[in-house]
C-alpha positions as CSV (number, residue, x, y, z in Angstrom):
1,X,-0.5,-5.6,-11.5
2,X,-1.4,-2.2,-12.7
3,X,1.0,-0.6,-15.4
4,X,3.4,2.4,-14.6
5,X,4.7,4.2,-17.5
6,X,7.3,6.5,-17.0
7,X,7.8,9.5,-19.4
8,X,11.2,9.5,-20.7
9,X,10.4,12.1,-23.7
10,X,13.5,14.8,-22.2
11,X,17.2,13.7,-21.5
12,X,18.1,15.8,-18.4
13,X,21.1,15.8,-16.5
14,X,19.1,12.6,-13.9
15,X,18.4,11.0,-17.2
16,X,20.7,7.8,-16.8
17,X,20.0,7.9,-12.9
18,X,16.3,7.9,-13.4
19,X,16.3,4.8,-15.6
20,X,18.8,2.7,-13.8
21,X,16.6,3.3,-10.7
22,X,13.0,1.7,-13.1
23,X,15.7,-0.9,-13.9
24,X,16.2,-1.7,-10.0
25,X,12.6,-1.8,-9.3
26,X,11.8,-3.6,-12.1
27,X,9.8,-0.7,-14.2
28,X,10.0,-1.2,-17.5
29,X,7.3,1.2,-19.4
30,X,8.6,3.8,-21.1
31,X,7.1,6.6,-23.4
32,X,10.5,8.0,-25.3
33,X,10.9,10.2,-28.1
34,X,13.2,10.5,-31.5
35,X,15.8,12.1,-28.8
36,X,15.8,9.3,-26.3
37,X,14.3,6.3,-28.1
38,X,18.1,4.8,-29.1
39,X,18.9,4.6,-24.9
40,X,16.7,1.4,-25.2
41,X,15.9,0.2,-28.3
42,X,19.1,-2.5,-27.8
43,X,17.6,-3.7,-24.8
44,X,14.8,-6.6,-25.4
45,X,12.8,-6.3,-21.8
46,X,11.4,-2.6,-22.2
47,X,8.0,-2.2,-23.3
48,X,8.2,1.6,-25.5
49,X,5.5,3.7,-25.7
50,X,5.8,6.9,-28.1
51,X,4.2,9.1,-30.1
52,X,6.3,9.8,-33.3
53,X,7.9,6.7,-33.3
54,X,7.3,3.0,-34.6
55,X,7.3,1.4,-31.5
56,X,5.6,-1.4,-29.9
57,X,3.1,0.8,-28.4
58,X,1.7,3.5,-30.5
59,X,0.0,6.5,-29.4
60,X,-2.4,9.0,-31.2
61,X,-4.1,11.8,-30.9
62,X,-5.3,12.4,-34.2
63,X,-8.6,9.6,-34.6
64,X,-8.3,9.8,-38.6
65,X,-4.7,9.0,-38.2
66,X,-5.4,6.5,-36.0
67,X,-8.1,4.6,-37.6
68,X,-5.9,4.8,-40.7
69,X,-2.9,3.1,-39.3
70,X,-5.3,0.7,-37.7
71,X,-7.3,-0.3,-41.2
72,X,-4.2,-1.2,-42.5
73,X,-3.9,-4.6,-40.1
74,X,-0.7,-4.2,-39.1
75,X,-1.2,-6.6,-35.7
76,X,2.4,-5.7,-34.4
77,X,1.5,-3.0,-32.5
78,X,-0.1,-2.0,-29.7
79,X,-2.8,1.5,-30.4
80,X,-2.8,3.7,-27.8
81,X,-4.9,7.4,-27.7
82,X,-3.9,10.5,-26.3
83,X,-6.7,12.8,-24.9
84,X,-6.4,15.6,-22.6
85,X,-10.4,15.5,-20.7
86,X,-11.4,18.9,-20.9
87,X,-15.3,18.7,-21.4
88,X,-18.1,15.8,-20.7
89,X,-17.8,15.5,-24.5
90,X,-14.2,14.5,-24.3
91,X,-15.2,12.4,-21.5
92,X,-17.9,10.8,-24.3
93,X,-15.0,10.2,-26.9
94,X,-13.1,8.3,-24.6
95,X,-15.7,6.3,-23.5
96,X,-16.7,5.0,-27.1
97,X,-13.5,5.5,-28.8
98,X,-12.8,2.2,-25.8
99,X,-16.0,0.9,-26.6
100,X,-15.3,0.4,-30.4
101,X,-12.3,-2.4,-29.3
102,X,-10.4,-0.9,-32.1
103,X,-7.2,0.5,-29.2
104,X,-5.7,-1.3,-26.6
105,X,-5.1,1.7,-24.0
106,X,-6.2,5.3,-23.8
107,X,-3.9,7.5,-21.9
108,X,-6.2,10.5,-20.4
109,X,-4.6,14.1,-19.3
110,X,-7.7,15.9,-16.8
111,X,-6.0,19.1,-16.3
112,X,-9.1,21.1,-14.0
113,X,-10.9,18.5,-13.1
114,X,-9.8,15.4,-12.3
115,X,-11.9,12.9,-9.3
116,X,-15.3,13.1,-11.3
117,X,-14.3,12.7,-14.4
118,X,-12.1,9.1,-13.8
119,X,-15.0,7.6,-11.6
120,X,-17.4,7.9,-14.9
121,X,-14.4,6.5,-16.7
122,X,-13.7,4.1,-14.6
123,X,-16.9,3.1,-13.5
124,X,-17.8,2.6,-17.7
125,X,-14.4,0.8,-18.6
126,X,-14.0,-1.3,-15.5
127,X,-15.3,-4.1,-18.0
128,X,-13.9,-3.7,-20.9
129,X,-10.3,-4.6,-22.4
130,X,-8.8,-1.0,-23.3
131,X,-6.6,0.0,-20.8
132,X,-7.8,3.4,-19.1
133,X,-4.2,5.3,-18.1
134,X,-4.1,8.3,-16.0
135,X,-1.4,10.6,-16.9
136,X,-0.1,12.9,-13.2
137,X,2.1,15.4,-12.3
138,X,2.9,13.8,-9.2
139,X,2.7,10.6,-6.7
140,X,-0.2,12.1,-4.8
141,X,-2.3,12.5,-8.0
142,X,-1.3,8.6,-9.2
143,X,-2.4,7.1,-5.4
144,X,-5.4,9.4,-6.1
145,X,-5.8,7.8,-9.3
146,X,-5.0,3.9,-8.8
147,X,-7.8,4.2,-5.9
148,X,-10.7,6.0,-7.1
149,X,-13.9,4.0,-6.7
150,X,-11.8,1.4,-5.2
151,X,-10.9,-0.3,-7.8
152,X,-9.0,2.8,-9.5
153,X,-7.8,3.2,-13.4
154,X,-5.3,0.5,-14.8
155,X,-2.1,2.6,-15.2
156,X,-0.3,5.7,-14.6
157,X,1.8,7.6,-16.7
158,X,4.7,10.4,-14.8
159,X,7.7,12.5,-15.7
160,X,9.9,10.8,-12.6
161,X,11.5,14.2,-10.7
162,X,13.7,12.4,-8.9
163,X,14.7,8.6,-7.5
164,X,12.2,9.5,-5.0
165,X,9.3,9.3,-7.3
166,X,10.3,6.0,-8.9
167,X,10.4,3.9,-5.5
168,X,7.0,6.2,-4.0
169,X,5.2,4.4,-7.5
170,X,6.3,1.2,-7.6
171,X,5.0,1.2,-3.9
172,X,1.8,1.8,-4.8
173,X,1.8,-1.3,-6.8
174,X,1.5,-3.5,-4.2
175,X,-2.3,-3.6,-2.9
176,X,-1.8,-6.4,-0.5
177,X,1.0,-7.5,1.3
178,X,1.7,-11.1,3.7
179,X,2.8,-11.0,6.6
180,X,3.6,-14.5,8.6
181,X,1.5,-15.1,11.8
182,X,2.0,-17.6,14.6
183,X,1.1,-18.8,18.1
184,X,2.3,-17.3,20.9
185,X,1.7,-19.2,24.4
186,X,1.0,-16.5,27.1
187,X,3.7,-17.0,30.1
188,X,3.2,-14.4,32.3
189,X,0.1,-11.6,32.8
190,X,1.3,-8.6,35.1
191,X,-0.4,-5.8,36.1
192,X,0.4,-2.2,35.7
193,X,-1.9,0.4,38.1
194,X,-1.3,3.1,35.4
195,X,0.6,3.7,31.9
196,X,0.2,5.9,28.9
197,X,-2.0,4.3,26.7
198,X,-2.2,5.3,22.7
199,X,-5.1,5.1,20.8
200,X,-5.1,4.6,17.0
201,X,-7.9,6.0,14.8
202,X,-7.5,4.9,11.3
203,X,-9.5,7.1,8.4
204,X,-10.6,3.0,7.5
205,X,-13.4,0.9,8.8
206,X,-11.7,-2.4,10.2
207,X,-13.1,-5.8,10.0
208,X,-13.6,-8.4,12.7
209,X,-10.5,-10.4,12.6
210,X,-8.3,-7.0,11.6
211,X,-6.0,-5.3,13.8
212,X,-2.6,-4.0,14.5
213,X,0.7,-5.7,15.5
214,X,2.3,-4.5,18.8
215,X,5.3,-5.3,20.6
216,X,7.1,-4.2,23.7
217,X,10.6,-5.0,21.8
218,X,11.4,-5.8,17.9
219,X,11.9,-9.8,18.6
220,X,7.9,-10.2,18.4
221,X,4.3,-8.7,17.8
222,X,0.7,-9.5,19.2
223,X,-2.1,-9.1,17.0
224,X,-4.1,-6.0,18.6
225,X,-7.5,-6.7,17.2
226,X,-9.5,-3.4,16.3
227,X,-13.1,-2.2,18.2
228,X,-15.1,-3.4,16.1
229,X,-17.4,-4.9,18.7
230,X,-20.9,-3.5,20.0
231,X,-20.8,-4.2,23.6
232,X,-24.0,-3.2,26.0
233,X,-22.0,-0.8,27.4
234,X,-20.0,0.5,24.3
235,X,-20.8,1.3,20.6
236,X,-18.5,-0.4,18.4
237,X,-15.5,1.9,16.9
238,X,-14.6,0.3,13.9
239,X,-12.1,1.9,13.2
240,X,-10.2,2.4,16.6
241,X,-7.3,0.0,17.6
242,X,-6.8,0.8,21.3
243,X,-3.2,-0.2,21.0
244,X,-1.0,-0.5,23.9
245,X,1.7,2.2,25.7
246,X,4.0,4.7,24.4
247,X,6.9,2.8,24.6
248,X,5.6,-0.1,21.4
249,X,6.6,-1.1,18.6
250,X,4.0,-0.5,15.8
251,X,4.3,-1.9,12.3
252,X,3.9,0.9,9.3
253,X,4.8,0.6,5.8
254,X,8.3,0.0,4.7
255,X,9.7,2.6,1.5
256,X,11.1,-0.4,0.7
257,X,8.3,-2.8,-0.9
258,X,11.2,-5.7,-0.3
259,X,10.9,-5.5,3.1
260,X,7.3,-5.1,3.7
261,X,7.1,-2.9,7.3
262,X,9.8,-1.0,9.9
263,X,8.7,0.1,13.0
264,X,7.0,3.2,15.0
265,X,6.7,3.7,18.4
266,X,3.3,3.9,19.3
267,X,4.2,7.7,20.7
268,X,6.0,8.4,17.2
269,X,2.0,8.4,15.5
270,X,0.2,11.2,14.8
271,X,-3.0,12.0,12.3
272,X,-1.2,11.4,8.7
273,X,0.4,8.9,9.3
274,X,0.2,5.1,8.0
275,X,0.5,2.1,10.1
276,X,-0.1,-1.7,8.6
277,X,-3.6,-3.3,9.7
278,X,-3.2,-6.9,9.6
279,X,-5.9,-9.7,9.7
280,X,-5.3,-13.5,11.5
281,X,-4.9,-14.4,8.5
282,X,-1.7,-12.4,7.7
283,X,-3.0,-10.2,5.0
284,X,-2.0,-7.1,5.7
285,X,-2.9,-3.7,4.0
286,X,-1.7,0.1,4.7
287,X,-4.2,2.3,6.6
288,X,-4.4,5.6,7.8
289,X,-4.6,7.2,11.0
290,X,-6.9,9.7,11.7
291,X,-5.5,10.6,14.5
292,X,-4.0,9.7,18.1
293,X,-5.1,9.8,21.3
294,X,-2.6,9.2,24.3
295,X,-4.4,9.0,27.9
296,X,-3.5,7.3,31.4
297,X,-5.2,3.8,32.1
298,X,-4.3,0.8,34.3
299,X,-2.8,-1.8,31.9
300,X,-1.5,-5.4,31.5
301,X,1.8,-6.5,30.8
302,X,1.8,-10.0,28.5
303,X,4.7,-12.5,28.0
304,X,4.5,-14.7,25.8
305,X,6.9,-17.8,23.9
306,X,6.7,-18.6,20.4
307,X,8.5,-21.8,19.5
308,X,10.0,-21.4,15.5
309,X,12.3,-24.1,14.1
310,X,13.3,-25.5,18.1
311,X,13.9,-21.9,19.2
312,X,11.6,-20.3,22.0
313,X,11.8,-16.8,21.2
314,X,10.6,-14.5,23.8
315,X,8.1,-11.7,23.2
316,X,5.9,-9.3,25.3
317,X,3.1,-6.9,24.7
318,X,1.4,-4.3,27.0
319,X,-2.5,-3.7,26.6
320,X,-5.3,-1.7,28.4
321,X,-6.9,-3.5,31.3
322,X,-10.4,-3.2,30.2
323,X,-12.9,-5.9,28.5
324,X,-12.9,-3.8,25.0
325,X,-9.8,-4.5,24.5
326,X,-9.1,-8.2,22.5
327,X,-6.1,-9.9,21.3
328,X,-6.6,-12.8,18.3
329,X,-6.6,-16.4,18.9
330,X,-5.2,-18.9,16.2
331,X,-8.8,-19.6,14.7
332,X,-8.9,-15.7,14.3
333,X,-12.0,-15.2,17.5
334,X,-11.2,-12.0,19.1
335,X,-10.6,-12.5,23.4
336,X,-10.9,-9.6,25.8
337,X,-7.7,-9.6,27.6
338,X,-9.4,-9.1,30.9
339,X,-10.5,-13.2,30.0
340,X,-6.8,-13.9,28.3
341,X,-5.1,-17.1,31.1
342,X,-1.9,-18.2,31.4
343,X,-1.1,-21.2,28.8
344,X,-3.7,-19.6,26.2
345,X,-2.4,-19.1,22.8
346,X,-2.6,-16.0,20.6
347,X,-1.7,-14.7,17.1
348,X,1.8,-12.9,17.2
349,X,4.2,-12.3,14.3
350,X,8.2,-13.0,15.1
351,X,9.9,-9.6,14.1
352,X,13.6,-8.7,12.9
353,X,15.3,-8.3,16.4
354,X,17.6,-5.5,16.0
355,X,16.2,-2.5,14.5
356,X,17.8,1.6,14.0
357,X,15.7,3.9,14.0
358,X,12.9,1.5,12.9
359,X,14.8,-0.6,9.9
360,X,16.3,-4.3,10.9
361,X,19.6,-4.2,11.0
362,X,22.2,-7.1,11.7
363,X,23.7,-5.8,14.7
364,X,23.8,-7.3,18.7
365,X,21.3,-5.7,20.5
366,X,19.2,-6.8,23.8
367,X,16.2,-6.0,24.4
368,X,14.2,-7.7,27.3
């Protein structure tokens, strides 16, 4: 898990609400000061960071200072430096200053720029044992950061603005999620001469076995697998999911890490947007889209049954009638629908049931 440090330094008026909210999503890095360090030193769980304190982690920005305090062999503490990256030199000091294995973490502030400079960090740290931390100004600089060259730097140090800010970084945490797969026994195929079919472009490349999860109501979801196939009368689209109608359910990220996804309609996506691209395996990740394209097409109308703990559970799922388009088997092959039989067995996912505006709720509703 990559390391969020949130800058407590200032005691505003959201102070108290700020830090309760790190409490509930379990964020526990803070850098304090002399005016905020006694709000936690009582409490044993926090990991402080500061730079004019004696805290666990210590942070310089002076080298002879630092060395100093490090000759000494006081083991207690963890050394930290502070650099704002302002030159290819400065770029060169942090690089051997983590090189020398004498600090733990190097927290860098790239005020101008900021992409090229972290990829020759990263890309020269990856290996080593100091920790490379990217102070931001905001949540679209720290996902910037935690995914440059893929891999992106270990931490990311922020002044929190609001509540907001706190859940949108402990979201990006989470590079992977799970989300539980089953077989669904196809009951029914029905034809429809013509519907409005959406088309998802992600800004990703999919992989075989990768797709999205569709469903006609909330009680289930068939694994849509993406066009990743080069066909003699198509070039592959790797990054295309040619979902189903307007009407689907689609799963995108939750704001919520708890709870994993909520739901779209399919007609509800536009470029900018993120959906959840799932493989038979379950492991999902969050994608993308590009952009959306909604046309008319003839198109088939699937039930299924899924059987879970003695109870059948009814789910459906409407697709394109043409051979491009594939839902998943169990052993994760990819079928063309036009192919797809009564009695066959596909990958679906059981949802929530009752959802508002897209979030489960507990609530009677029918949906058939």
């Amino acid at each position: 898990m990559k390391r969020i440090i949130l800058n407590f330094e200032r005691k505003d008026i959201k102070f108290k609400e700020l830090v309760q909210e790190a409490f509930n999503k379990d964020i526990l890095n803070f850098l304090v000061s002399k005016a905020t360090h006694d709000e936690f030193k009582k409490i044993e769980r926090v990991n402080l960071f500061s730079k004019d304190i004696d805290t666990k982690y210590l942070i310089f920005d002076n080298e002879v200072k630092m060395n100093e305090r490090i000759d000494k062999g006081d083991m207690r503490n963890s050394i930290g430096f502070y650099i704002e990256l302002k030159s290819k030199d400065d770029e060169v000091t942090i690089t051997n200053l983590a090189k020398t294995n004498r600090i733990d973490f190097v927290i860098v502030n790239a005020k101008d720029w900021k992409i090229i400079p972290f990829e020759n960090l990263i890309a020269e740290l990856h290996s080593n044992d100091t920790e490379l931390i990217a102070e931001v100004d905001n949540v679209q600089e720290a996902e910037l950061m935690l995914k440059t060259l893929e891999m992106g730097v270990d931490g990311i140090l922020m002044v929190p603005k609001d509540a907001n800010d706190i859940v949108s970084l402990k979201n990006l945490m989470y590079d992977g999620y799970y989300i539980e797969l089953t077989t669904a026994k196809i009951t029914q195929i029905e034809t429809i001469p013509e519907s409005e079919r959406v088309c998802v472009d992600t800004t990703s490349l999919l992989k075989p076995g990768e797709g999205i999860l569709i469903g006609s109501t909330a009680m289930g979801f068939t694994l849509v697998h993406a066009e990743v196939f080069e066909t003699q009368f198509v070039a592959s689209r790797p990054f295309r999911v040619n979902a189903g109608d307007v009407s689907a359910y689609v799963l995108v990220p939750n704001n919520d890490p708890d709870k994993i996804y909520r739901t779209n309609y399919l007609s509800e996506l536009k470029g900018g947007k993120k959906v959840l691209a799932v493989n038979y395996k379950g492991e999902a990740r969050i994608v993308s889209v590009g952009r959306v394209k909604i046309e008319t097409r003839p198109m088939l109308r699937f039930e299924m049954e899924v059987l879970k703990e003695k109870e059948r559970i009814q789910i459906s799922c409407i697709c394109q009638n043409a051979e491009t388009i594939r839902l998943v088997e169990p052993s994760g092959k990819a079928k063309s629908v036009v192919d797809i039989k009564i009695g066959d067995e596909i990958l679906a996912h059981v949802g929530p049931g009752a959802t508002h505006f897209g979030t489960a709720i507990k609530e009677t509703i029918i949906e058939k």
